[in-house]
C-alpha positions, 0 to 999 in steps of 0.5 A: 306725868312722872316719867320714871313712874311711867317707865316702871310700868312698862318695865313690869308689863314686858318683864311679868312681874315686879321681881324681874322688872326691879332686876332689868331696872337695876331697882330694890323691888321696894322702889319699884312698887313706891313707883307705880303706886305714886302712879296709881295715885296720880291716875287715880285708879289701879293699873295693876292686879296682883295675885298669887302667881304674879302681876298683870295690867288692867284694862286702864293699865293696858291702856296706859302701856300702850300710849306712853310705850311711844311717847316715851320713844320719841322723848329719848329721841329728842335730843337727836331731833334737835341737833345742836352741836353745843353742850348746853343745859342742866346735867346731873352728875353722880360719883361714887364718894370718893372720886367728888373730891377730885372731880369737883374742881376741874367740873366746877372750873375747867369744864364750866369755863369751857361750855358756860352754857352746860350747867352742873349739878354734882352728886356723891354717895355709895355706889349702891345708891348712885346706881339707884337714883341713876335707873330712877332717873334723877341723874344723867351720867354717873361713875359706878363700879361694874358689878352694878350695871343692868340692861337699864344702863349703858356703860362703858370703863373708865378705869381699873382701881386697886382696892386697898386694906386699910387700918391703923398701924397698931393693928399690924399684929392682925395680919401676918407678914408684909406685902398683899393680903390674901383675899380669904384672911378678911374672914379674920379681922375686924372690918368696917365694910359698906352694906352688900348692896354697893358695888365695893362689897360686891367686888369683895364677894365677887372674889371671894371675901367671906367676912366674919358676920360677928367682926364686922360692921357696915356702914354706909358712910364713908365719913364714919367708915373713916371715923372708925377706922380712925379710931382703931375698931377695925380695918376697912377698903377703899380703892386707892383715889379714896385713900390719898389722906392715910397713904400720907399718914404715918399712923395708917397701914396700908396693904394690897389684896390678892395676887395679883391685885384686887381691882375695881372697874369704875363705868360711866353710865347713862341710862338709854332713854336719856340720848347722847346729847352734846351735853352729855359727851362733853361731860363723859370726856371730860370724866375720862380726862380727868381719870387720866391725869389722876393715874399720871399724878398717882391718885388713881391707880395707872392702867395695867403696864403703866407704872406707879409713880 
C-alpha cells in the first residue's frame, strides 16, 4: 500500500478537511484528492464522506487512520533502527533547474567516488514542482526556495542569492539609469516570469513585484524562459547561479533589483518521515559543500560581508 496515499489520509483526518490537509502537506488541493482517490480505489470502498461543511472518515476510513498512524511511525524510524554509519542505497535528488548544471558533476563524481554504495538519482524543475514531488514523497532531499516550506518539510539554509534582471541589451531603453532596479518598475516592462505558484515568483510578490498582467508571459520552463528572452520579447529573473552564460554575454544586460538586493534563500529540505539517515547527511554535506565553492568561485552569490570576486 501507497505510503504517500496513506499519509494523505491522515493528513485530512487530523487537519478536517482537504483545504487545510493540501496547506500543512505543501500540496495543490487537486493532488491531494488524486491521493486518496487512488486510495480508495485501491481498498476498494469510500474512506471519506464529503458533504457541505466538510469531510470525515468513514468507519472503514477510521479503521484505516488508526492502523497506519503507526506504522507509519515506526517506517520513519527505521532507518535509526538500523544504525549503519555508511551512506548506502538509493536517494533522490531534486534542484531547482538551474542549480542541476553545477551540482551534477561533483554528485555524479566526487561524492559517488566517496560513498560507491550511495547511488544517486538526480532531478530538476521549477521549484513549485520540486516542493510538490518533495511532500508527495518521490524525493529524499531537495534545494528550494524558502517561500516554499510547509509543516511537511524540514529545511535548513543553504544560501542567500541575488535575484537578477535580465533582457537583451537593446532593451536598455526600458529602463532609466544604471544601477539596481526598483522592485516596483517590473509593473512596466515586458517580463517572462515562471507561474505564481514557484518560489522565484513568490519572492518577487513577497517584495512587492506587481507586474502588468498585459505585459507578462509565464512560463514554465527555463528553456523557453531563456528562449524568450533571447529573442527580445522581454525581460526576466533568475538569480545569479542561472545567469553565468548572459553575465559573459556582451549582448545581455543585467541588472540588480532593489536596494539593498533582492535575495532569494535556497533550503535543503527532507520530508520528516523519511529519518536522517547516513545516506541522507552525506548528501546534505555535500550540497553545502558545493554551495560553498560556488560562492568562492563567484557563480553563487557569497554570503552577506564576503565580497564578490
Amino acid at each position: 500500500m501507497d505510503q504517500t496515499r496513506l499519509r494523505s489520509l491522515l493528513a485530512i483526518a487530523e487537519h478536517g478537511g482537504f483545504g487545510r490537509a493540501a496547506a500543512a502537506l505543501g500540496l495543490a488541493q487537486p493532488s491531494l484528492s488524486r491521493q486518496v482517490a487512488l486510495l480508495e480505489q485501491e481498498i476498494g470502498r469510500p474512506l471519506l464522506y464529503r458533504h457541505g461543511r466538510g469531510t470525515r472518515l468513514t468507519e472503514d476510513g477510521q479503521r484505516l487512520v488508526d492502523a497506519a498512524r503507526p506504522l507509519l511511525a515506526a517506517l520513519a524510524n527505521l532507518p535509526a533502527v538500523l544504525d549503519d554509519p555508511v551512506p548506502r542505497g538509493q536517494m533522490t535528488l531534486g534542484v531547482p533547474t538551474f542549480m542541476s548544471v553545477h551540482l551534477a558533476e561533483s554528485i555524479f563524481g566526487e561524492l559517488r567516488q566517496r560513498y560507491p554504495q550511495l547511488h544517486i538519482r538526480l532531478v530538476d524543475g521549477f521549484s513549485g514542482f520540486i516542493n510538490q514531488w518533495l511532500t508527495e514523497g518521490r524525493l529524499d532531499v531537495a534545494i528550494l526556495y524558502d517561500s516554499q516550506r510547509s509543516r511537511a518539510i524540514l529545511a535548513e539554509v543553504l544560501a542567500e542569492e541575488d535575484l537578477l534582471l535580465f533582457a537583451r541589451r537593446r532593451r536598455a531603453r526600458d529602463l532609466q539609469g544604471e544601477g539596481p532596479v526598483p522592485v516596483s518598475a517590473l509593473a512596466r516592462l515586458d517580463l517572462v516570469l515562471p507561474d505564481r505558484q514557484h518560489g522565484l515568483r513568490r519572492a518577487l510578490q513577497r517584495a512587492g513585484a506587481r507586474p502588468d498582467s498585459a505585459l507578462l508571459l509565464e512560463v514554465d520552463s527555463l528553456t523557453a524562459i531563456r528562449a524568450l528572452v533571447e529573442r527580445g520579447i522581454g525581460w526576466s529573473v533568475l538569480p545569479r547561479a542561472a545567469l553565468t552564460r548572459e553575465a559573459a554575454d556582451q549582448r545581455y544586460i543585467l541588472r540588480g533589483l532593489g536596494t539593498p538586493p533582492l535575495r532569494a534563500r535556497l533550503m535543503v529540505a527532507v520530508s520528516p518521515a523519511r529519518g536522517m539517515t547516513p545516506a541522507l547527511r552525506a548528501v546534505m554535506a555535500h550540497l553545502h559543500l558545493m554551495v560553498a565553492r560556488l560562492q568562492g568561485q563567484g557563480i553563487m552569490t557569497p554570503p552577506t560581508g564576503v565580497p564578490r570576486r
